[in-house]
N, C-alpha and C positions, 0 to 999 in steps of 0.2 A: 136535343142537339142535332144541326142539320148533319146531312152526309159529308161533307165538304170538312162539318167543324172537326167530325170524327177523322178525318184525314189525314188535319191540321193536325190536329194533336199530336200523331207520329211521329212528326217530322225528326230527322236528322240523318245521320249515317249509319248502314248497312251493309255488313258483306257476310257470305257465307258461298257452301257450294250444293252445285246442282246437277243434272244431269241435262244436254238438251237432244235432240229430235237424232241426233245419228248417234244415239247412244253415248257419248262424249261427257265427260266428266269436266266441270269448269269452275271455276273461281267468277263467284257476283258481288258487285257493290254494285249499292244505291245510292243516290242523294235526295231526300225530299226535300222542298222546302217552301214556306208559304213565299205567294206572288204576291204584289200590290196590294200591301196591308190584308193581306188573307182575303183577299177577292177569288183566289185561287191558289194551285199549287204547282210546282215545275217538279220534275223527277226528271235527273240523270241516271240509268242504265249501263252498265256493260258486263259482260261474260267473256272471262278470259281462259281460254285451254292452259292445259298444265304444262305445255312447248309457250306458250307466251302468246299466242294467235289470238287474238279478237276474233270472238266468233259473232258477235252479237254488240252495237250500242246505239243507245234511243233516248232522246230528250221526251219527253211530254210534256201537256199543260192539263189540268183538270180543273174548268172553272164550268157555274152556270151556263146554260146555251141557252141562245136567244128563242127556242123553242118549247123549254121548259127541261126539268133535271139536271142532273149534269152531264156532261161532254168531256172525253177525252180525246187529244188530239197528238199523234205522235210522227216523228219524224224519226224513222229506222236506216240501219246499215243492210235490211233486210228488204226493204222496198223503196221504191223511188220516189213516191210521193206520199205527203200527207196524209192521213188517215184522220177521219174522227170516226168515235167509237164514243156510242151512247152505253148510261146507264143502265143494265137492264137485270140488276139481279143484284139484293142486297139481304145481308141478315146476320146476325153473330160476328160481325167484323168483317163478313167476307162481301168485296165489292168487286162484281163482274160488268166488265167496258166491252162491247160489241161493236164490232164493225160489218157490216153485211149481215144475211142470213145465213147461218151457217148452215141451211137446208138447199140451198142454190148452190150447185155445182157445175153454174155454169161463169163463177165471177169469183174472185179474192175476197174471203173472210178471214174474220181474226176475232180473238176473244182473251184479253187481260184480266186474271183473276188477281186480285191484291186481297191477300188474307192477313189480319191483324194480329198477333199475340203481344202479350205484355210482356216480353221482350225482345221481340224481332217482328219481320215480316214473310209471308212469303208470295212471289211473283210464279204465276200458272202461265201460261202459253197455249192455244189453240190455235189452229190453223188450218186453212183449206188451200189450197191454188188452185185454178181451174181444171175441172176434169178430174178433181180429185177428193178423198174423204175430208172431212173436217175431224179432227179429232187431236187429242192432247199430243203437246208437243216436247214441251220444257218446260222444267220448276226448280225454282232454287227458294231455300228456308234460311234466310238472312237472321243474323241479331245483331242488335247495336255494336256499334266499332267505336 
């Protein structure tokens, strides 16, 4: 079974909570769900604080890229543009999306961990900005809703 198909298979709806990067305690849902006859997959994102603030929400797409593996591509409340973020770490269910090196500290990185259980998901968060570390940010351990 490709990487993609194991993705598929997830699909549906998630929430749970988590902690994110200012120490903030928040309420997460997910939506997965397959694109264009399972060519791909879309995930709706948000993280909402326990005062009701959006702290966090992100569409993605995760399909083949024309260079080979897969590509994930997200548009955030967190940044202003586009992002893709390759494949770069798989194993046990757990699927790690890179964007930049997270050894360059002179440019924006990011790193999406999606870990699989049989019966939730969980979403990891890494991050750099420029001038600054890379290092873990926010995770929430969702199960089906």
């Amino acid at each position: 079974m490709s990487h993609l198909d194991t993705l598929i298979r997830h699909c549906g709806t998630f929430a749970g909570h988590g902690i994110n990067y200012e120490d903030q305690p928040f309420h997460g849902e997910l939506i997965l769900e397959p694109l264009l006859g399972e060519r791909g997959l879309t995930t709706w994102f948000r993280a909402t604080g326990i005062d009701g603030t959006t702290y966090h929400e992100e569409r993605c797409w995760i399909a083949p890229r024309a260079s080979a593996g897969l590509g994930l591509w997200a548009l955030s409340s967190g940044h202003p543009t586009v992002t893709e973020h390759a494949l770069t770490r798989t194993g046990d269910g757990v699927f790690t999306f890179t964007h930049g090196d997270p050894h360059a500290t002179d440019t924006f990185r990011r790193a999406l961990t999606i870990t699989l259980h049989h019966d939730g998901i969980t979403l990891a968060y890494a991050w750099g900005i420029p001038g600054g570390p890379f290092a873990d940010r926010s995770s929430v351990r969702m199960q089906r809703s």
